[in-house]
C-alpha positions as CSV (number, residue, x, y, z in Angstrom):
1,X,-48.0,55.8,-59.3
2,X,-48.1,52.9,-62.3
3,X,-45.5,50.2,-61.8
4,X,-44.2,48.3,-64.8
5,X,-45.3,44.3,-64.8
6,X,-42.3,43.0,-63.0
7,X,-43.4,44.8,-60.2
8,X,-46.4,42.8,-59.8
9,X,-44.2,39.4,-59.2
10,X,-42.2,41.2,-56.5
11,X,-45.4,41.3,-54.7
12,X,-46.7,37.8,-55.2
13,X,-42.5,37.0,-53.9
14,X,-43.0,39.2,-50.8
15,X,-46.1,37.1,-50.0
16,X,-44.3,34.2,-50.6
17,X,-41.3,35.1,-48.5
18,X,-43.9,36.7,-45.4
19,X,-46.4,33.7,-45.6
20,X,-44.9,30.8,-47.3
21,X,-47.0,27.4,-45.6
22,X,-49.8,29.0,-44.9
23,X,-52.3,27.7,-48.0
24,X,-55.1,26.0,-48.9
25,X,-55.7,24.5,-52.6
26,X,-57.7,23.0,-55.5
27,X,-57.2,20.1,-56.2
28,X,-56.7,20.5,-59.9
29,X,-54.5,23.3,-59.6
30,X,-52.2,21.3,-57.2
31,X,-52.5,18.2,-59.7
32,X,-51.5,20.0,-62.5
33,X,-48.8,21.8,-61.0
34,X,-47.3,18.7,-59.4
35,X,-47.3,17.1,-62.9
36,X,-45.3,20.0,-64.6
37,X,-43.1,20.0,-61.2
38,X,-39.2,20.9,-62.3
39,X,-37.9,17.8,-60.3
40,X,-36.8,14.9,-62.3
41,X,-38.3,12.4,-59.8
42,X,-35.6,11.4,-58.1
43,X,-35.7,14.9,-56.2
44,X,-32.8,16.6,-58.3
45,X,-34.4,19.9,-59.3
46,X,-34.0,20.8,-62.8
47,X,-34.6,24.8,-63.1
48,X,-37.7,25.7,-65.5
49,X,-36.7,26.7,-69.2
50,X,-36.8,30.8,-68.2
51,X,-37.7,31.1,-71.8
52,X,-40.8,28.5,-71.6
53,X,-44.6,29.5,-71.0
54,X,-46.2,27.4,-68.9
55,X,-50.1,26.5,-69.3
56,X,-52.7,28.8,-68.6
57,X,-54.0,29.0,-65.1
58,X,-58.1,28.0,-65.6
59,X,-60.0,30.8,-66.9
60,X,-56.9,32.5,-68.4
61,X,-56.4,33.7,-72.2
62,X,-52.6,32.4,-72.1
63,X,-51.5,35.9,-72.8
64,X,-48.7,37.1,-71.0
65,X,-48.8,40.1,-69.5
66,X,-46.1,42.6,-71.0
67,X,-43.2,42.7,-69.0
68,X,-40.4,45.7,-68.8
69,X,-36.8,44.8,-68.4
70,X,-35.7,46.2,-65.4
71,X,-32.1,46.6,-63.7
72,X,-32.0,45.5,-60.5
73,X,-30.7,48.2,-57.6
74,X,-28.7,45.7,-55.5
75,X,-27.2,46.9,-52.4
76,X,-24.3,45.7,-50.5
77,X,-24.1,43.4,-53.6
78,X,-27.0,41.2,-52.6
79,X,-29.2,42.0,-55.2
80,X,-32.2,42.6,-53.2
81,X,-34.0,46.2,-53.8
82,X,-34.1,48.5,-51.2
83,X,-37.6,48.6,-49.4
84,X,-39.3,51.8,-50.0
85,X,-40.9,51.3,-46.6
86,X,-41.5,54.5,-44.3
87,X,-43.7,53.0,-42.0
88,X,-42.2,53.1,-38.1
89,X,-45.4,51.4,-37.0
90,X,-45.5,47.6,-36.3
91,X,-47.4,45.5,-39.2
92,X,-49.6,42.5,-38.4
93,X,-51.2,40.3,-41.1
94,X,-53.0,37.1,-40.8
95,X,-52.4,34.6,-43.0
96,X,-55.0,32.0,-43.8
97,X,-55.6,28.6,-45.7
98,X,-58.9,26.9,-46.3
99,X,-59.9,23.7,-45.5
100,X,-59.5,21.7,-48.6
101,X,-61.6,19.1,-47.1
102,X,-64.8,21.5,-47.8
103,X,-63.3,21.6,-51.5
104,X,-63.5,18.5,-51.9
105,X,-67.2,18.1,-50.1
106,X,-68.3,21.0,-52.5
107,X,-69.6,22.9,-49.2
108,X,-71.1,26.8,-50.0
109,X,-68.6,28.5,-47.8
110,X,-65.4,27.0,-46.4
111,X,-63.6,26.5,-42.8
112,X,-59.9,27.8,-42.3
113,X,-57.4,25.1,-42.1
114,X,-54.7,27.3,-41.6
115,X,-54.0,30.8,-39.0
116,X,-51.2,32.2,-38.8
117,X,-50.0,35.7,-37.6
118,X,-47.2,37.5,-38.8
119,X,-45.5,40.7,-37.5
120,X,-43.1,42.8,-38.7
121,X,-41.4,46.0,-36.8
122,X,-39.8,48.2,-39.6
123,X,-37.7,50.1,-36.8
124,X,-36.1,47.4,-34.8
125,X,-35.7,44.9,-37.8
126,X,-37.5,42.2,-36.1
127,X,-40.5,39.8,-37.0
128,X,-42.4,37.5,-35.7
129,X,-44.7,34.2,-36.5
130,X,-48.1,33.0,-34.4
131,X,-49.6,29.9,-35.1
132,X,-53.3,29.5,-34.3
133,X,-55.1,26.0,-33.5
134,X,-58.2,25.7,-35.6
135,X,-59.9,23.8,-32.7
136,X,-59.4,26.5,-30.5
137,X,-62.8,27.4,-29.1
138,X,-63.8,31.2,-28.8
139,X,-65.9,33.9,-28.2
140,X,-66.9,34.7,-32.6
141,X,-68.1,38.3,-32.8
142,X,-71.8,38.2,-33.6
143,X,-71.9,34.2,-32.7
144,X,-72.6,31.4,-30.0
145,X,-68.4,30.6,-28.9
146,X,-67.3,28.0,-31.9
147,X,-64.0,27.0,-33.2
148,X,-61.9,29.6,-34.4
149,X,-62.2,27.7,-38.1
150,X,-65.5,28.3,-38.4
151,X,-65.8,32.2,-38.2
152,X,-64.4,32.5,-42.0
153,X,-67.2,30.3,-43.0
154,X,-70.1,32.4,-40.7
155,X,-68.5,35.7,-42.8
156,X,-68.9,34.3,-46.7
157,X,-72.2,32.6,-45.6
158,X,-74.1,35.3,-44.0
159,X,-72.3,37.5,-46.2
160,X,-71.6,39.9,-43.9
161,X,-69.2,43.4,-44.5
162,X,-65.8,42.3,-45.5
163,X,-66.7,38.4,-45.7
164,X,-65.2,35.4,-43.8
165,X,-62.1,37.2,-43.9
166,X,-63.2,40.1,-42.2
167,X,-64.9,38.4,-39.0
168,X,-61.8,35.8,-39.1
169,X,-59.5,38.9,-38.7
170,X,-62.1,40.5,-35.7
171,X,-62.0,36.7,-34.0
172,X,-58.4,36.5,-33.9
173,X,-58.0,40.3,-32.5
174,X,-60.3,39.2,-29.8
175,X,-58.1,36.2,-29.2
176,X,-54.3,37.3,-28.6
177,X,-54.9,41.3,-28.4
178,X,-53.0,43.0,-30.7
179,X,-54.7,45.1,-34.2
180,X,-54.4,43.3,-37.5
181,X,-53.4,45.5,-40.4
182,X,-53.9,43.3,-43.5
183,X,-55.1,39.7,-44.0
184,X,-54.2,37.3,-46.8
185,X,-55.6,34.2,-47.9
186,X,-53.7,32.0,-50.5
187,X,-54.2,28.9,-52.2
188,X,-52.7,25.5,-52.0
189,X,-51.7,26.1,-55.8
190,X,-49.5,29.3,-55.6
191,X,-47.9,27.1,-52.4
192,X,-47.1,24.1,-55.1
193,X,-45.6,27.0,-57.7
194,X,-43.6,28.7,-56.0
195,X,-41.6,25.7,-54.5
196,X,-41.1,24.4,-58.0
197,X,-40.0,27.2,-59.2
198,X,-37.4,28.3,-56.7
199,X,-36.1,24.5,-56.4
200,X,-37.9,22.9,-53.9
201,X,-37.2,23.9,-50.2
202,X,-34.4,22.6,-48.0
203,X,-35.9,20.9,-44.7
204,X,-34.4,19.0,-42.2
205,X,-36.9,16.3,-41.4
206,X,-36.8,15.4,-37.6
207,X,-38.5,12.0,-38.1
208,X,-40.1,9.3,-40.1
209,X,-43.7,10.6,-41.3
210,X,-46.1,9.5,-43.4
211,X,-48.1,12.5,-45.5
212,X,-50.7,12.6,-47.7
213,X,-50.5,14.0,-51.1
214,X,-53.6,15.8,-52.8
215,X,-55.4,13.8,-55.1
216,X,-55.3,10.2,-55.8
217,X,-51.6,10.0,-55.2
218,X,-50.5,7.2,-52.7
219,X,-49.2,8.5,-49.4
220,X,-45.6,8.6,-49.6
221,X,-43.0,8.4,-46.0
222,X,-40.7,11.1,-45.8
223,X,-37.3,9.5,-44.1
224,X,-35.3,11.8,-41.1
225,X,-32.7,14.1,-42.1
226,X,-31.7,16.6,-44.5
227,X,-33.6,16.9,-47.9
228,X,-35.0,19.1,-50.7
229,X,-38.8,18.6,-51.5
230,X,-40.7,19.9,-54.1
231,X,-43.6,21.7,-53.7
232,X,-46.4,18.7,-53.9
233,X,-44.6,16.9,-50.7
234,X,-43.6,20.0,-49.1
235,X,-47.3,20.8,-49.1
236,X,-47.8,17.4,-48.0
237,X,-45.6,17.4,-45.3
238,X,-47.2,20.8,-44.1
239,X,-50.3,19.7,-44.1
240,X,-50.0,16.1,-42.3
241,X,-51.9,15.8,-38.8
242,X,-50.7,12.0,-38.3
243,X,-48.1,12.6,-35.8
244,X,-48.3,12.3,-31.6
245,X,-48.5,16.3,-31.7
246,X,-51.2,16.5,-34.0
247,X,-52.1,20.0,-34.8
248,X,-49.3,21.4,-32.5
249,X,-46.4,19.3,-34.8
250,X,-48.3,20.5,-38.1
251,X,-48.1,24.1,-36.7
252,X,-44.2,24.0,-35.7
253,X,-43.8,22.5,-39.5
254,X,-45.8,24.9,-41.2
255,X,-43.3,27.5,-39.7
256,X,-40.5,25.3,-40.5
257,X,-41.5,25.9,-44.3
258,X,-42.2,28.9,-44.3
259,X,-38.7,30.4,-43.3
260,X,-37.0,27.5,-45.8
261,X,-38.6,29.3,-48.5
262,X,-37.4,32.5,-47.8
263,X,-33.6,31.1,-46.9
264,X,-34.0,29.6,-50.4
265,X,-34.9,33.0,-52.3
266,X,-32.2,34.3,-50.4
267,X,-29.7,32.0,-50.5
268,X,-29.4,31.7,-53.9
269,X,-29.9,35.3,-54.8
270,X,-33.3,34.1,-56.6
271,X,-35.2,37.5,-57.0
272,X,-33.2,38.5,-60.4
273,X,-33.9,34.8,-62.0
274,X,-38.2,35.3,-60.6
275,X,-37.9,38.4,-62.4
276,X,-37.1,36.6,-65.9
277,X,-39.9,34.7,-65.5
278,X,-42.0,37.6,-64.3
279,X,-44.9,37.4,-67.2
280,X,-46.4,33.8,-67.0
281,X,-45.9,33.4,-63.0
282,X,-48.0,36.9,-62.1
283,X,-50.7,35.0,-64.5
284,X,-50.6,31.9,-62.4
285,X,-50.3,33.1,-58.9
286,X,-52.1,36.6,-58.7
287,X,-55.3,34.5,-58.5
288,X,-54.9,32.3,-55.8
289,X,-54.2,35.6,-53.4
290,X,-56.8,37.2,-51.7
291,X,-55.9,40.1,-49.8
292,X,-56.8,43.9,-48.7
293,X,-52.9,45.0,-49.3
294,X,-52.0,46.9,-52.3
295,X,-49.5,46.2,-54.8
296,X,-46.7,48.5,-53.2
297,X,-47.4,47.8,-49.8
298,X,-46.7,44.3,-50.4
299,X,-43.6,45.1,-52.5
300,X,-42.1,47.1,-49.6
301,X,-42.8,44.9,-47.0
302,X,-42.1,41.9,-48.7
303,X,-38.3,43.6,-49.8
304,X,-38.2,44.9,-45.9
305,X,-38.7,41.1,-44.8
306,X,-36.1,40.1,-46.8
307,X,-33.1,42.1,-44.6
308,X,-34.5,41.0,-41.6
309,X,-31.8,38.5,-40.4
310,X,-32.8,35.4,-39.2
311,X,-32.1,35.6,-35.7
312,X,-34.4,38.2,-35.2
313,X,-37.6,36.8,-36.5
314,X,-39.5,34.6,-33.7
315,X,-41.8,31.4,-33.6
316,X,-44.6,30.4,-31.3
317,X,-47.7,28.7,-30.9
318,X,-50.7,28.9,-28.7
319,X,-49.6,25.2,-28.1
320,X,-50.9,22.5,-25.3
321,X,-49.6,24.9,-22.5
322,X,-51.8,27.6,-23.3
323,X,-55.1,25.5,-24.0
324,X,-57.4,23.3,-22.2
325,X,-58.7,19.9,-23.7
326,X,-62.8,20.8,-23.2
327,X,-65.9,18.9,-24.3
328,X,-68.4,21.5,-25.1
329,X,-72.1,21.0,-24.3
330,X,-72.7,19.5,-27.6
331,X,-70.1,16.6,-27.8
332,X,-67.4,18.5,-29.5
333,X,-63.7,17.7,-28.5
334,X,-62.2,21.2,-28.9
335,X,-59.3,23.5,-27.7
336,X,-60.3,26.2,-25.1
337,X,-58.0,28.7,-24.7
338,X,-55.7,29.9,-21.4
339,X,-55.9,34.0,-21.9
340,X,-53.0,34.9,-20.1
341,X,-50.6,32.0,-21.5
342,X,-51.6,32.9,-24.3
343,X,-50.6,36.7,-24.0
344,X,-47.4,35.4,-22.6
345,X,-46.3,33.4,-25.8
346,X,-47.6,36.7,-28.0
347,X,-45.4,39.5,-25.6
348,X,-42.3,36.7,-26.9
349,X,-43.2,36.4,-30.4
350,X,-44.5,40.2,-30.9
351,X,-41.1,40.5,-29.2
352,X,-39.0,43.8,-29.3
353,X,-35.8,45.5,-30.6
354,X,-33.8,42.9,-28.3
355,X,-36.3,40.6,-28.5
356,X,-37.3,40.8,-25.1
357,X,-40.1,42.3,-23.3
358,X,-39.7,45.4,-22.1
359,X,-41.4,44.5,-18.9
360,X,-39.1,41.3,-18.7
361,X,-37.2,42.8,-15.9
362,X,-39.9,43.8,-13.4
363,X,-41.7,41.7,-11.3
364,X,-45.0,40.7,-11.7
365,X,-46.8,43.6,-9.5
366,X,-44.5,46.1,-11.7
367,X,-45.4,44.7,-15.2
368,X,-49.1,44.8,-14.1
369,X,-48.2,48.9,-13.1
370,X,-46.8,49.7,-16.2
371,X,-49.9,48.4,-18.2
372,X,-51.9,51.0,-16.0
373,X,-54.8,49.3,-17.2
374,X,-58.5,51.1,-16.2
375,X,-60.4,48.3,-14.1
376,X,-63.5,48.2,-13.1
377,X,-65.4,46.3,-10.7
378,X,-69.0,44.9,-10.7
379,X,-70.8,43.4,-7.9
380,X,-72.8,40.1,-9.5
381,X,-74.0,39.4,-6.2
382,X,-76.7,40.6,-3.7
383,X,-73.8,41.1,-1.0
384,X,-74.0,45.0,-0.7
385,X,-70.9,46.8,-0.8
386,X,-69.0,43.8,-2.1
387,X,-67.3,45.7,-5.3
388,X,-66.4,48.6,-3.0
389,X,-65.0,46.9,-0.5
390,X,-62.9,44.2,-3.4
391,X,-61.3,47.8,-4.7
392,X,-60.3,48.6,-1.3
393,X,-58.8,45.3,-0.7
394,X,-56.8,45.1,-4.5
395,X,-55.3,49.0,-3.9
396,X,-54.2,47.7,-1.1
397,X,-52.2,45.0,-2.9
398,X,-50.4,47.8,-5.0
399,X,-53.6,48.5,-7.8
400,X,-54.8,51.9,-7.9
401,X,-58.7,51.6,-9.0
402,X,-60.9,55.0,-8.1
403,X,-64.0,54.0,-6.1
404,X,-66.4,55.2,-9.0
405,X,-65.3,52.0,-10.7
406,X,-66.8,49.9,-8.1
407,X,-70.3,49.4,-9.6
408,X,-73.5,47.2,-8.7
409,X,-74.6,44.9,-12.1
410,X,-78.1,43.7,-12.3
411,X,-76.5,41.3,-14.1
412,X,-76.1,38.5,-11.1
413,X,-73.3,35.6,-11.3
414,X,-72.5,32.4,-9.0
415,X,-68.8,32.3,-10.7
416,X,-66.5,35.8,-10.6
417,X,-65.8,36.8,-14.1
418,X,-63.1,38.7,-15.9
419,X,-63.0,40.4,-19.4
420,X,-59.9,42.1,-20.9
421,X,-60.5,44.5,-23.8
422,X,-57.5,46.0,-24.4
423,X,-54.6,43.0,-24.0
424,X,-53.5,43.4,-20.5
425,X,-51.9,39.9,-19.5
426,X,-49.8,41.2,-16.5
427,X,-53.2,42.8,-14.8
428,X,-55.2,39.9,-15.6
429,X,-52.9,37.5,-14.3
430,X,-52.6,39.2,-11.1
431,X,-55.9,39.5,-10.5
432,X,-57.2,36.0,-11.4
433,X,-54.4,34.8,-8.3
434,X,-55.7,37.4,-6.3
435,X,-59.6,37.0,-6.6
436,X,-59.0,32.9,-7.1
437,X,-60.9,33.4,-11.0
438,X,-61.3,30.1,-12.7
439,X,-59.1,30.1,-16.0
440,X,-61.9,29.2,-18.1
441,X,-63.6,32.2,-16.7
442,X,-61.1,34.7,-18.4
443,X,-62.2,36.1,-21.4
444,X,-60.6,38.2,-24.5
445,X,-63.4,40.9,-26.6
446,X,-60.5,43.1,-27.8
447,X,-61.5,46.7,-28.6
448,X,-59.6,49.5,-29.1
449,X,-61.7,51.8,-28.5
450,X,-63.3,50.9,-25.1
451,X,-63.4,53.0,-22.4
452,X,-62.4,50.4,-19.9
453,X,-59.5,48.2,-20.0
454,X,-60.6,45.3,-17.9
455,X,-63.7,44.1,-16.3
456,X,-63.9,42.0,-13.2
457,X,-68.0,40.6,-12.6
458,X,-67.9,39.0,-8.7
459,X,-69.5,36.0,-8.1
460,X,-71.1,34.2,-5.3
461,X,-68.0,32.4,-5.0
462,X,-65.8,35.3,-4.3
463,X,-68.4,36.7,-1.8
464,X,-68.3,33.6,0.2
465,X,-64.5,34.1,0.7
466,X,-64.6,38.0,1.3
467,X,-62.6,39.3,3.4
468,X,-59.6,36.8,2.1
């Protein structure tokens, strides 16, 4: 089916409104836009002329793209269109910004400065937001384990099927568990646009801090308290590193953003007044989106994420309680992930009609029952009978793994190792207190179609303590 023009814009606002701070930019795109910002620089927004044409985007004609006039279908009064959604499955996208740091080096393929995951559940009316470290060092499909940043980078520059966008969507499954559905990757200038156009974005600023804007402007120190910042310094303030937190603070802010620009297209009703200006701002901001969503799904959701009250969408972070400060071999100060803490802060943000768990009530033998999850054991050790007799000794603790799965490896191990393939944090957990497995020896290679759910390799260390 052909939608009309306006359509178009409704998509590039559902992205806005799903991934809001998630960008990375150019700098002349983000220069230019801050110079034709809408503020009068004293942080009063003045709202663009809807009858004025803005300058081309680089590589554009100027030519507007004809645009219908449309009535808008309000309901309740709200004036936001009903989502055409039918979809009762749970949508995951990942959301990523580049590294404008490897802009501005001129390097062939950029890093990710920017993950984040967002879900949606069109039956319960509930989302969810997951922001990932770049640091965080994992296993990289295909790759020695790296940061997480780096597998966009390994995709463009060995050009493999789908691009860095592709392997940085199969990293990230590995990671927390769960199936991604779409990715999208947007630029640092549709961020800068989209702010000045609604009116800036209404944050309250928990403390003094000092951000960096792109380009040669001077740093500038955003004061405590509540305040409307254009687009440049709400960028800025997304992007800043320069606080005790670090990374952790710059995640928690990026979220912060990213629901103040959807409250602000809410709030003030703004979808009607984008669709005035439909023409010119589809010319700027379709190319700064990359993504494998169509048109209408990103109408529908986009529309669908807009009636999803604000109580029911949920923040987290895999944050310094689910990582591990680690030196790698080579030097590198990085981030290496805690697999089940991790799964613990996805069950809450990945959350459900209540936004509980439905395993929230059961204890910790229960929840590891319910997952039912196919283990099997392998014997990395010369100590015959060792994996039969471990499976003897777990059933006995409440598991229920058949003896078939108890299998010799010729793959021998001083350290007992475990593998989850299918996201079962209750089993793993249990296991790793009851087999004493070291928490940098857990490991996430999700795959929805293995056979196995979870694989525990013993060690030489957990033969010197059998029986317990």
């Amino acid at each position: 089916m052909n939608r009309p023009a306006w359509t178009r814009w409704i998509a590039a606002a559902g992205f806005l409104i799903l991934i809001g701070a998630a960008a990375a930019y150019s700098y002349s795109a983000a220069r230019h836009f801050a110079l034709t910002s809408p503020f009068d620089g004293l942080g009063n927004f003045s709202p663009t002329d809807p009858g004025a044409t803005p300058p081309p985007a680089s590589g554009e004609t100027g030519e507007e793209p004809e645009v219908t006039p449309v009535d808008i279908p309000a309901d309740s009064g709200d004036g936001i269109p009903e989502s055409a959604w039918e979809g009762a499955e749970r949508v995951t996208i990942l959301i990523m910004g580049l590294d404008y740091r490897d802009w501005e080096a001129g390097t062939d393929a950029p890093r990710t400065d920017t993950m984040m995951l967002l879900t949606v559940d069109p039956v319960s009316r509930t989302a969810g937001m997951l922001s990932i470290p770049r640091d965080l060092y994992v296993n990289i499909p295909g790759f020695d384990p790296d940061r997480i940043n780096v597998a966009y980078r390994f995709g463009e520059i060995y050009d493999l099927p789908g691009g860095g966008p592709a392997l940085a969507v199969e990293t990230v499954e590995q990671l927390v568990g769960v199936e991604i559905d779409y990715y999208a990757q947007v630029d640092f200038n549709v961020f800068v646009r989209m702010i000045d156009e609604i009116g800036g974005v209404k944050l309250d600023v928990p403390y003094e801090i000092k951000v960096d804007l792109i380009g040669p402007e001077p740093p500038k120190t955003i004061q405590p308290g509540v305040q409307t910042l254009p687009g440049d310094v709400a960028l800025a303030y997304a992007r800043a590193r320069n606080t005790e937190g670090g990374d952790f603070d710059r995640a928690a802010r990026q979220q912060q953003v990213v629901l103040a620009i959807r409250d602000r297209v809410l709030s003030f009703n703004l979808i009607p007044i984008l669709l005035t200006r439909a023409g010119p701002l589809y010319n700027e901001l379709s190319s700064g989106v990359r993504t494998d969503m169509s048109i209408e799904t990103a109408i529908d959701l986009g529309l669908l994420v807009a009636r999803i009250p604000s109580e029911n969408i949920r923040r987290g972070q895999i944050g310094e309680s689910e990582i591990l400060f680690y030196t790698t071999p080579d030097g590198d100060q990085v981030l290496k992930p805690i697999p089940d803490r991790i799964r613990t802060v996805r069950d809450y943000v990945f959350g459900t009609a209540g936004l509980t768990s439905p395993l929230s009530d059961l204890s910790p033998e229960e929840r590891a029952q319910a997952e039912d999850a196919n283990i099997t054991i392998l014997n990395g050790t010369f100590v015959e009978g060792l994996a039969a007799n471990t499976v003897n000794y777990l059933n006995g603790l409440g598991f229920t793994i058949p003896a078939e799965n108890a299998v010799s490896s010729d793959e021998k191990t001083v350290y007992t190792q475990i593998i989850d393939y299918t996201g079962n944090p209750y089993t793993v957990q249990r296991l790793v207190e009851m087999l004493h497995i070291q928490r940098h020896l857990i490991y996430l290679r999700y795959d929805p179609d293995s056979t196995v759910d979870v694989v525990v390799s013993l060690g030489n260390d957990w033969a010197g303590q059998f029986p317990p």
